[in-house]
DOKOLRO-217546 format. One record per residue: residue number from 1; residue in three letters; chain; x, y, z of N, C-alpha, C in turn. Coordinates in pm, 1 decimal, decimal comma. Layout:
<atoms>
<NUM "ALA" "A" <X Y Z> <X Y Z> <X Y Z>> ...
</atoms>
This chain:
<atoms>
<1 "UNK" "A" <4428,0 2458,9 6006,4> <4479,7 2579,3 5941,5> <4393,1 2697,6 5981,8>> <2 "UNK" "A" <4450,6 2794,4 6053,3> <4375,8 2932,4 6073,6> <4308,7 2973,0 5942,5>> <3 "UNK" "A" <4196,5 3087,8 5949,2> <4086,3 3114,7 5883,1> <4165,8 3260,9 5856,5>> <4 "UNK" "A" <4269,6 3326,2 5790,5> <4231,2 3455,0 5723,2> <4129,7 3521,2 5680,5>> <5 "UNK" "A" <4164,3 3657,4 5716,8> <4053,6 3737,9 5675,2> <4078,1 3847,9 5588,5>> <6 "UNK" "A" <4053,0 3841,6 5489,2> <4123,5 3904,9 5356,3> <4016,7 4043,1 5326,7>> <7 "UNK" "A" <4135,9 4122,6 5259,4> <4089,4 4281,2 5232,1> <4167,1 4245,2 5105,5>> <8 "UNK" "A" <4040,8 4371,6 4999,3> <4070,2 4431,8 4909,8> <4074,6 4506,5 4924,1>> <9 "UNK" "A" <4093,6 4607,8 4844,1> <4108,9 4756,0 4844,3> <4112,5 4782,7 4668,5>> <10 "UNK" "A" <4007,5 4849,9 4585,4> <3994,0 4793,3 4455,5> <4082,2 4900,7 4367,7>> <11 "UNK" "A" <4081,5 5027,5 4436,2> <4170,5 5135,8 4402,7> <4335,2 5141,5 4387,6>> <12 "UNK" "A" <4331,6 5034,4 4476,5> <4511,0 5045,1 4478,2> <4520,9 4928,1 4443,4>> <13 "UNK" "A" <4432,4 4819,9 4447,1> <4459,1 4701,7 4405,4> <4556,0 4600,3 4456,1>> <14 "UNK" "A" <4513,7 4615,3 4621,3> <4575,7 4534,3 4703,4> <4543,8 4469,9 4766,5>> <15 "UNK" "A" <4588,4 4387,8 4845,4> <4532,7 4241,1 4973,3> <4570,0 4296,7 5085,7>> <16 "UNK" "A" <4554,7 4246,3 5197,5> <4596,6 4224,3 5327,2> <4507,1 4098,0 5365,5>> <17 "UNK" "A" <4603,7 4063,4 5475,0> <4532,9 3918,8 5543,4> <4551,8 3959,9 5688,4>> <18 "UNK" "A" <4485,3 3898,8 5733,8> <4517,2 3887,9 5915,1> <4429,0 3787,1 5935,4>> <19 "UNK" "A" <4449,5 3685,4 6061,2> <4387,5 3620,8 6149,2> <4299,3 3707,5 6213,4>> <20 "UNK" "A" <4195,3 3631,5 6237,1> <4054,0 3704,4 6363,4> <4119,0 3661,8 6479,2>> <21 "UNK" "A" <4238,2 3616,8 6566,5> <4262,6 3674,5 6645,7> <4385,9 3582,3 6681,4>> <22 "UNK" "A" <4466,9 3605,9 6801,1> <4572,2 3551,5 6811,4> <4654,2 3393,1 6755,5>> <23 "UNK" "A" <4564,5 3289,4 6816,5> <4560,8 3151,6 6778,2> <4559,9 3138,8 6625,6>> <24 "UNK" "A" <4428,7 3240,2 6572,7> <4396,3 3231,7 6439,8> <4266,2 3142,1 6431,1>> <25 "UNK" "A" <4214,3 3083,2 6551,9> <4105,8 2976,4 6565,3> <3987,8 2995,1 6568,5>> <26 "UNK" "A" <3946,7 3193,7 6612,4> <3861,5 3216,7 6631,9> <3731,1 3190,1 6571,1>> <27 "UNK" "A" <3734,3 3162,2 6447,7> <3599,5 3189,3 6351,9> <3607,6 3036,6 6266,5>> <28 "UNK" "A" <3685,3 2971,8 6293,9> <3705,3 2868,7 6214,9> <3595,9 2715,2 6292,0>> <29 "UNK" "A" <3547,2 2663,2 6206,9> <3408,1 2577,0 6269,8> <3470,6 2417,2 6309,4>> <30 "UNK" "A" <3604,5 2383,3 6233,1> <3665,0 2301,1 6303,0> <3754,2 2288,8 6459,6>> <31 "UNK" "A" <3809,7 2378,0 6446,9> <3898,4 2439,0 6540,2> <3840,7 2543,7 6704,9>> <32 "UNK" "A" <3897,2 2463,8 6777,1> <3867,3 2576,1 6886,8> <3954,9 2628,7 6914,0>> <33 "UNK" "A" <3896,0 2803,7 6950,1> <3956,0 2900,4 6949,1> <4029,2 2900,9 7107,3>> <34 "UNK" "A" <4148,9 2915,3 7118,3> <4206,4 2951,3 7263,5> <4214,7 3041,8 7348,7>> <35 "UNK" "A" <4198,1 3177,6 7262,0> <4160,6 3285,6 7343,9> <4066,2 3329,2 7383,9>> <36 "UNK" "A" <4086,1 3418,3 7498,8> <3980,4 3502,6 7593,6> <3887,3 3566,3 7500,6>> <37 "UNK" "A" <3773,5 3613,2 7520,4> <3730,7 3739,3 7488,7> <3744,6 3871,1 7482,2>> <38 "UNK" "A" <3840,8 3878,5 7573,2> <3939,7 4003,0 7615,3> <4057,9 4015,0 7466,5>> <39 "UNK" "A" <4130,0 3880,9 7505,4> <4224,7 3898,8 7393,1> <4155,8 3906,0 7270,7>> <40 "UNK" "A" <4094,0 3876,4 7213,4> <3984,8 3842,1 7071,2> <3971,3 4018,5 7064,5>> <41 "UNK" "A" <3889,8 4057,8 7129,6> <3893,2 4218,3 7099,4> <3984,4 4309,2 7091,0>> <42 "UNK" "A" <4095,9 4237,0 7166,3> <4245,1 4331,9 7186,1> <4327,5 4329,0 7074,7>> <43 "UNK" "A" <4303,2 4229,6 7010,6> <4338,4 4178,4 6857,8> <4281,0 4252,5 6771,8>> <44 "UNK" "A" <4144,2 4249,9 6759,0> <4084,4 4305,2 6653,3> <4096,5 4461,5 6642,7>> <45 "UNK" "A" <4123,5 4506,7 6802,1> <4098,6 4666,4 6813,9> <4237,2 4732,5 6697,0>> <46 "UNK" "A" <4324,9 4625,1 6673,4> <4471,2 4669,8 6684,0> <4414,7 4747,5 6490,4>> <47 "UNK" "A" <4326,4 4648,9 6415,9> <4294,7 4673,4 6288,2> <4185,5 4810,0 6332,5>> <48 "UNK" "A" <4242,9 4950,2 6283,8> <4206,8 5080,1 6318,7> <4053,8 5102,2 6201,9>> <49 "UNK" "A" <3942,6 5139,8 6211,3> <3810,8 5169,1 6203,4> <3867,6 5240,9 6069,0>> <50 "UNK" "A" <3928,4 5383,6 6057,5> <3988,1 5400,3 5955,2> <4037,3 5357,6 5848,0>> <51 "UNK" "A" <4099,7 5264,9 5855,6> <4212,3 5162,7 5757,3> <4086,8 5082,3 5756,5>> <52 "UNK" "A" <3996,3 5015,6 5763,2> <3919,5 4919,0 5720,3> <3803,4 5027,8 5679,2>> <53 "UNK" "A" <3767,9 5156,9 5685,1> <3711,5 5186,8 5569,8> <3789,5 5234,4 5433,9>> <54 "UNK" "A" <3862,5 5245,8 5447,5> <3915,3 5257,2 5343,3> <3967,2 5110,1 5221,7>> <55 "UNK" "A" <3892,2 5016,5 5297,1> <3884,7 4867,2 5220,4> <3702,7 4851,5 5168,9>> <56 "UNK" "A" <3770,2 4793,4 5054,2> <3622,7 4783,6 4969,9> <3557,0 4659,0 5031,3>> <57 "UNK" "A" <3678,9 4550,4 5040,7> <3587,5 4396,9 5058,6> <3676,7 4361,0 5213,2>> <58 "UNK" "A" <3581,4 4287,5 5275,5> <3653,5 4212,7 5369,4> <3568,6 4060,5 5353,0>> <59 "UNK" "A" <3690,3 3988,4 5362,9> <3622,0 3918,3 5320,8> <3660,7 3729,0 5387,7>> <60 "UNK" "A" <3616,3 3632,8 5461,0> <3658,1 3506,9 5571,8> <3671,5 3444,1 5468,4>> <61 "UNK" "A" <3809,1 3401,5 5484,4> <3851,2 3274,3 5397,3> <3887,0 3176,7 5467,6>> <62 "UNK" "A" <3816,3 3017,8 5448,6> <3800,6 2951,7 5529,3> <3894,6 2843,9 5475,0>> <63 "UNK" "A" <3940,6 2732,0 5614,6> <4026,4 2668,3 5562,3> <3981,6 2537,1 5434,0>> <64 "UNK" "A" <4057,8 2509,4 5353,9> <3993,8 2421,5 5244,5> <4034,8 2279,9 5306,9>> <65 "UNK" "A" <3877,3 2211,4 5320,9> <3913,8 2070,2 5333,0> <3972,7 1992,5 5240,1>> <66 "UNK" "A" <4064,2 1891,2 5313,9> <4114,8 1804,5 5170,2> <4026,0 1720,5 5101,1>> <67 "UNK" "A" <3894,0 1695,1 5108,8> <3826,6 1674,5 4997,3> <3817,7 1747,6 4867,3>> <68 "UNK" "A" <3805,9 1874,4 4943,0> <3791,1 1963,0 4785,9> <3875,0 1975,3 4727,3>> <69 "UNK" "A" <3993,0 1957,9 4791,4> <4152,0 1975,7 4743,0> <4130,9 1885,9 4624,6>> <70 "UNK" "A" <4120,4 1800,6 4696,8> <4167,1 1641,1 4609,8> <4001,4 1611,8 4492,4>> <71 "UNK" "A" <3959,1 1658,8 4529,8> <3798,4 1656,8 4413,4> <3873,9 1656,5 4269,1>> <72 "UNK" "A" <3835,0 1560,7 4175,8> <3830,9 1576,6 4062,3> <3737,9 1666,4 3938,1>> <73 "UNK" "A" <3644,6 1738,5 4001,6> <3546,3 1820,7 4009,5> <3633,4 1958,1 3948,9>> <74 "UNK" "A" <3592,1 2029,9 3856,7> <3680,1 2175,7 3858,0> <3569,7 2289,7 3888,0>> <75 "UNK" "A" <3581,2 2326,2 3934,3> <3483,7 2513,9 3969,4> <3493,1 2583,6 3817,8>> <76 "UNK" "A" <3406,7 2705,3 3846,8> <3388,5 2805,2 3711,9> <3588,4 2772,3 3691,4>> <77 "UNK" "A" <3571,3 2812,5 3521,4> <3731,9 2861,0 3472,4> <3769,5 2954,9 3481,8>> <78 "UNK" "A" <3910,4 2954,8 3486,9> <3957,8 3122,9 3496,8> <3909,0 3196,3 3386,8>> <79 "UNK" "A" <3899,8 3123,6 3309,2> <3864,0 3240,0 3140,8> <3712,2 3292,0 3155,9>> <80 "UNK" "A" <3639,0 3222,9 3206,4> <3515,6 3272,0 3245,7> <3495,4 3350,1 3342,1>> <81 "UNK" "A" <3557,4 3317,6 3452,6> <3584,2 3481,9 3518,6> <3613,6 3583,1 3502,7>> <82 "UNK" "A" <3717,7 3591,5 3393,7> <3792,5 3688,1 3377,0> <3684,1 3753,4 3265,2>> <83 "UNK" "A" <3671,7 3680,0 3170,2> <3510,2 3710,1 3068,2> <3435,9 3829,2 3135,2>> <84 "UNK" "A" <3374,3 3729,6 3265,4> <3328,1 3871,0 3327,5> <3329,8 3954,5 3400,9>> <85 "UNK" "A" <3429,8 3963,3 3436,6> <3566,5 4057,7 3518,8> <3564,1 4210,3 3423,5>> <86 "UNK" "A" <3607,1 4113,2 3251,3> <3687,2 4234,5 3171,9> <3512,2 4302,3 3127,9>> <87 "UNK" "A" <3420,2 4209,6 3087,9> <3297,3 4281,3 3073,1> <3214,1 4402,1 3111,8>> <88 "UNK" "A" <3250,5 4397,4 3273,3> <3192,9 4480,2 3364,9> <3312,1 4572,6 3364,2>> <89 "UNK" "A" <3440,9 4540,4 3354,2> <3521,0 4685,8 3344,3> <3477,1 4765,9 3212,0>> <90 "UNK" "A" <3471,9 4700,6 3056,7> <3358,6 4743,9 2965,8> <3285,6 4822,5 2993,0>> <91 "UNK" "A" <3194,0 4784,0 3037,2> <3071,8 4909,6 3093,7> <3117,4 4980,5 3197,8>> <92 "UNK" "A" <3218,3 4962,7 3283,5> <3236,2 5076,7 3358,2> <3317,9 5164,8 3230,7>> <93 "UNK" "A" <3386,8 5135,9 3165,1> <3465,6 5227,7 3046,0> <3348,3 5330,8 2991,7>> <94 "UNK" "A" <3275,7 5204,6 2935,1> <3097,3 5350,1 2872,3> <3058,8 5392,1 2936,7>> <95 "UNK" "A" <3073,5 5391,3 3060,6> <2952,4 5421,3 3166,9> <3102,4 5573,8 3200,8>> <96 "UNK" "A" <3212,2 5591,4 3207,7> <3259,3 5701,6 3226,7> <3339,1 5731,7 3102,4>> <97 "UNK" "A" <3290,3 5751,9 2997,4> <3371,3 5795,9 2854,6> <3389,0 5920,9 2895,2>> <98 "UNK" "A" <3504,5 6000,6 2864,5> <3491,3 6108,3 2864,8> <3516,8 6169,3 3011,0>> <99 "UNK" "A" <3496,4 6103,3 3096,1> <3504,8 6160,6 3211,3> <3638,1 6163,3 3284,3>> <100 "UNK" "A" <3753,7 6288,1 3333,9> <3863,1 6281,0 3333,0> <3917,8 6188,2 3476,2>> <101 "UNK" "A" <3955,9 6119,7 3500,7> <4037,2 6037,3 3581,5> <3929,6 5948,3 3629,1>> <102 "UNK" "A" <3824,1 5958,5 3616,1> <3688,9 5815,8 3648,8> <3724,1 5719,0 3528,5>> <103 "UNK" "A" <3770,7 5571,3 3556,9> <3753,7 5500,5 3476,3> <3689,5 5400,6 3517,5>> <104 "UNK" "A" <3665,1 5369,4 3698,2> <3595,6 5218,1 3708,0> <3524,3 5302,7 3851,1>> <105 "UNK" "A" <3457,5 5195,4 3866,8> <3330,7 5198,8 3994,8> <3410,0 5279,8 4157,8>> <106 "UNK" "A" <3510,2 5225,9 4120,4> <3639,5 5239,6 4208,3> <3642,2 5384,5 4222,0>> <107 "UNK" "A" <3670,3 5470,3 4125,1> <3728,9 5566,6 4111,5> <3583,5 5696,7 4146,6>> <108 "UNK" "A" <3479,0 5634,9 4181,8> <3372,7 5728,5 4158,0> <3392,8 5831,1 4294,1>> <109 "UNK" "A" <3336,2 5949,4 4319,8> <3327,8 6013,6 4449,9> <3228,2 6060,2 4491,0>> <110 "UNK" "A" <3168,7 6101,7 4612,9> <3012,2 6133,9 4632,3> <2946,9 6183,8 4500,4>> <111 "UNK" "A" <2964,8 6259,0 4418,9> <2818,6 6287,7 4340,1> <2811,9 6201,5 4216,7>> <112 "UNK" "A" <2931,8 6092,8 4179,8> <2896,8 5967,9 4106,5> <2842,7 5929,9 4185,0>> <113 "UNK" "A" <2882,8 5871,8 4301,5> <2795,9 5773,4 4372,8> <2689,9 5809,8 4349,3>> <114 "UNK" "A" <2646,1 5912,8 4386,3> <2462,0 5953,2 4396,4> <2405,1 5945,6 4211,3>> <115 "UNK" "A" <2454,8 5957,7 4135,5> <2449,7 5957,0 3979,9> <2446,5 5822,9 3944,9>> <116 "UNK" "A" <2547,3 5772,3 3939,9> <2562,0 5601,3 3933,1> <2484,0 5497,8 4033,2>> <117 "UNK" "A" <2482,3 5502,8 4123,8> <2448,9 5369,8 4238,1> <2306,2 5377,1 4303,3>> <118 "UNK" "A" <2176,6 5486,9 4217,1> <2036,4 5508,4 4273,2> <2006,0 5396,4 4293,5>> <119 "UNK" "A" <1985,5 5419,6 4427,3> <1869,7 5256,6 4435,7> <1712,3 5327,0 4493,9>> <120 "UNK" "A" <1627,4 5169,0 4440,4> <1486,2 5178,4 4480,1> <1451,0 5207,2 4609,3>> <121 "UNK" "A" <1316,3 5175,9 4649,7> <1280,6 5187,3 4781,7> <1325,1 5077,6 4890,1>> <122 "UNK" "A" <1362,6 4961,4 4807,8> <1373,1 4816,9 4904,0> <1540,1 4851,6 4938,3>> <123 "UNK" "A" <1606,5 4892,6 4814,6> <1761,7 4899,2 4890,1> <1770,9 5016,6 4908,2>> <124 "UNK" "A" <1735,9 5128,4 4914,4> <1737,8 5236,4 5046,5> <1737,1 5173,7 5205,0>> <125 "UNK" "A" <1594,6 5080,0 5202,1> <1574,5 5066,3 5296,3> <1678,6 4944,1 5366,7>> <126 "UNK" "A" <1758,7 4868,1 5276,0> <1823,9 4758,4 5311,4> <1969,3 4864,8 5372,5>> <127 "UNK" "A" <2017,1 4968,5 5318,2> <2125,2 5019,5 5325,5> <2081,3 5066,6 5486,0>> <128 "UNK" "A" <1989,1 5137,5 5489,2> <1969,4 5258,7 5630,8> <1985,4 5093,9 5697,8>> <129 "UNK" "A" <1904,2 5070,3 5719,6> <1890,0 4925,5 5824,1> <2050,7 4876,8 5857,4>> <130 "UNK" "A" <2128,2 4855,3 5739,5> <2286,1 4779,3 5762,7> <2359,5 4926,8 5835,0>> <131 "UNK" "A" <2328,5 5032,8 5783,1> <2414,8 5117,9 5809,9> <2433,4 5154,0 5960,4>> <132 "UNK" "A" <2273,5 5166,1 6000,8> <2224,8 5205,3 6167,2> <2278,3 5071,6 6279,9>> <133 "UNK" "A" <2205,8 4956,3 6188,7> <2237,9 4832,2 6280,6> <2421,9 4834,5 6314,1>> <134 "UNK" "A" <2454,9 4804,6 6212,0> <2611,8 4832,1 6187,8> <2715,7 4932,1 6263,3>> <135 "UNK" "A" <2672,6 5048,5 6255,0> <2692,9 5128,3 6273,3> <2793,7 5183,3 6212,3>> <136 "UNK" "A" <2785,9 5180,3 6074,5> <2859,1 5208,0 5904,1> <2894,6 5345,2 5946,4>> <137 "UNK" "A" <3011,2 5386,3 5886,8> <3052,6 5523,9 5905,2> <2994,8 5572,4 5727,3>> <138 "UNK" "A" <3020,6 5686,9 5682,6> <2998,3 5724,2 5560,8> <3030,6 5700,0 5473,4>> <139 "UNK" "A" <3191,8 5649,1 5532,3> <3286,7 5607,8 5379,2> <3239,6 5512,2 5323,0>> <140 "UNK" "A" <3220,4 5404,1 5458,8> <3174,8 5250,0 5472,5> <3022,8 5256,6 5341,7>> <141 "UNK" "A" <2956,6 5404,6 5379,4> <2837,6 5322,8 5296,3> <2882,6 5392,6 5172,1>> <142 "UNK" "A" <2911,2 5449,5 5154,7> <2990,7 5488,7 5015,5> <3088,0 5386,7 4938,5>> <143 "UNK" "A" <3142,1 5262,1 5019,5> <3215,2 5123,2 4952,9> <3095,9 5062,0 4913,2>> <144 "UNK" "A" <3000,1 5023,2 5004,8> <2902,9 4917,6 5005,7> <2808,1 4998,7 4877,8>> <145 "UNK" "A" <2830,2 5077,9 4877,2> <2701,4 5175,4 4688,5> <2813,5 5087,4 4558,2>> <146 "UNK" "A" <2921,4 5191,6 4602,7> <3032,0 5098,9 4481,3> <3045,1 5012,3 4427,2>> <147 "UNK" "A" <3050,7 4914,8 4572,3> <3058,4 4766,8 4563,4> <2903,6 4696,0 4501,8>> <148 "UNK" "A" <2835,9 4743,1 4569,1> <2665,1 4730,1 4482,9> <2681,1 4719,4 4340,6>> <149 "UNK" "A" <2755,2 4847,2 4279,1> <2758,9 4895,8 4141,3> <2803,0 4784,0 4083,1>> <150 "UNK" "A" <2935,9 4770,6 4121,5> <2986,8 4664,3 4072,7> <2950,6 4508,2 4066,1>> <151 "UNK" "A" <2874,6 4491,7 4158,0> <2824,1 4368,9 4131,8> <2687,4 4373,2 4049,2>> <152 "UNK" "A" <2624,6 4458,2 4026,2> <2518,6 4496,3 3958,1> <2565,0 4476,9 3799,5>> <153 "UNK" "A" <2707,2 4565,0 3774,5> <2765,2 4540,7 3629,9> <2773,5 4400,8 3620,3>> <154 "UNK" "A" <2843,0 4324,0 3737,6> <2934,4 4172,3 3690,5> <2803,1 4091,7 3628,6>> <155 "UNK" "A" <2672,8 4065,3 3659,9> <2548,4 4037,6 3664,4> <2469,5 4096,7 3520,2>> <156 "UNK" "A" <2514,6 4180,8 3496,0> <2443,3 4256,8 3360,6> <2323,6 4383,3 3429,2>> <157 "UNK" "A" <2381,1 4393,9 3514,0> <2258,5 4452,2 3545,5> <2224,6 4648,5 3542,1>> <158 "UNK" "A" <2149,8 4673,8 3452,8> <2191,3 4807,6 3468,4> <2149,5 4892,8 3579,5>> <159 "UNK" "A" <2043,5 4865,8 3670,1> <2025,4 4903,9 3814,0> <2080,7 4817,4 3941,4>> <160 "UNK" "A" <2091,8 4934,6 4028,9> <2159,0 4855,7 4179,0> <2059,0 4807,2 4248,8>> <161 "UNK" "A" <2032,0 4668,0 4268,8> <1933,3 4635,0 4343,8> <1910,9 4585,3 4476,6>> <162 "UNK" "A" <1850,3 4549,1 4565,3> <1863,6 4527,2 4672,6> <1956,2 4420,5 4683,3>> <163 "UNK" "A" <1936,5 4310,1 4608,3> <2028,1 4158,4 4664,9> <2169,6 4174,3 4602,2>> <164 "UNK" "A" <2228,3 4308,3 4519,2> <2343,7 4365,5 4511,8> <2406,5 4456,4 4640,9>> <165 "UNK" "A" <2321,9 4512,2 4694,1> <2348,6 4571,4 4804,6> <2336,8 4461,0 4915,9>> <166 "UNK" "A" <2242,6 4403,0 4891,4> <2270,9 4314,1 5008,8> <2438,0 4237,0 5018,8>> <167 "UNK" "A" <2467,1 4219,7 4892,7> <2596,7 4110,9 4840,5> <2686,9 4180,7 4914,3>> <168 "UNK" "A" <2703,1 4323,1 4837,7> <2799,6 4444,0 4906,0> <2839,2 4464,0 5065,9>> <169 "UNK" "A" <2732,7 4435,2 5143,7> <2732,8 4476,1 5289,0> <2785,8 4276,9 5342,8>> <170 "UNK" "A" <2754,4 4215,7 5266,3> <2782,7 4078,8 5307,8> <2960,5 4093,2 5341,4>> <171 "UNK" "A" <3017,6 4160,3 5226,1> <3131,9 4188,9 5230,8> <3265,8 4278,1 5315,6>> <172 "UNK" "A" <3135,1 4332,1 5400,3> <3230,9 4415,8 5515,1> <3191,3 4353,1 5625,5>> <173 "UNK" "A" <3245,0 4223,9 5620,3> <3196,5 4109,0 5764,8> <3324,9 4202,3 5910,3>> <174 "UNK" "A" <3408,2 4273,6 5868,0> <3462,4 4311,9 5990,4> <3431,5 4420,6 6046,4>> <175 "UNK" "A" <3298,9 4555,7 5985,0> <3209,5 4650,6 6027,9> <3158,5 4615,5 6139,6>> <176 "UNK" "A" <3105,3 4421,7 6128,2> <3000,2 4387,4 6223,1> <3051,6 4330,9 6323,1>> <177 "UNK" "A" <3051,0 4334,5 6435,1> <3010,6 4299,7 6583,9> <3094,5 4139,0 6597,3>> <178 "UNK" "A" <3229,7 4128,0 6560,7> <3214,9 3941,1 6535,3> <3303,8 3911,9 6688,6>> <179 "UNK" "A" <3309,3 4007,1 6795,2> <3312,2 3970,9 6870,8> <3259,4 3879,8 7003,7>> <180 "UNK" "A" <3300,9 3795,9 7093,7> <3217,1 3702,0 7128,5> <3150,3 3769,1 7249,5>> 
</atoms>
């Protein structure tokens, strides 16, 4: 089974999927991939630099072996996710009372960001490093603060810290270089 590669977008509250590249084999650790290197980039070029900043998460979904399928084993519950799903929307609610059309992390714009998402000296320095290496456009690091925020809330956490930012930038796996 090909490996999708899934987008959020937390504002509009949508998906997209696509294959990493024609076959769909590219990135997947069972499967070998059939295409060129040529085609692999000709594929990826087609998803425009634009339209993927304007996505919060990107994110490799890999194929599920039928062990796990079949595991009698259950993962976290939905009710516990959602627990702290609705929690962290909570504090994003206090965290913008009052404030006209800001209601979630989502909705913030440069001078929330800079108000909301201060980080220390270690994730300054983790951001410049992803941003330069990367070669992050502005918007891009303006998702990855957000996305920080937000995982900082899901966590309890009332500062953005480095291994939130780190989480954040984990999440724009199609910024980086996954060409062969």
């Amino acid at each position: 089974m090909p490996l999708p590669v899934a987008f959020w977008r937390s504002g509009w509250f949508g998906r997209m999927a696509t294959q990493p590249c024609l076959c769909g084999y590219y990135t997947d650790p069972t499967k070998e991939c059939t295409c060129t290197a040529q085609q692999i980039q000709k594929y990826m070029a087609k998803i425009s630099g634009p339209l993927l900043d304007r996505i919060d998460l990107h994110i490799e979904v890999p194929a599920v072996k039928y062990k796990e399928l079949s595991s009698k084993e259950s993962g976290e519950s939905s009710e516990k996710i959602r627990d702290r799903v609705m929690s962290a929307r909570g504090v994003q609610a206090r965290r913008f009372k009052g404030r006209k059309g800001l209601y979630a992390n989502a909705d913030m714009q440069s001078k929330d960001i800079r108000e909301y998402c201060k980080l220390d000296s270690a994730g300054e320095e983790l951001l410049k490093m992803a941003i330069t290496k990367l070669g992050l456009s502005a918007r891009a690091y303006d998702r990855i603060l957000k996305v920080g925020r937000t995982i900082a809330d899901m966590v309890g956490s009332a500062d953005v810290r480095p291994e939130h930012i780190s989480e954040a930038i984990q999440y724009r796996s199609l910024d980086r270089n996954l060409l062969p």
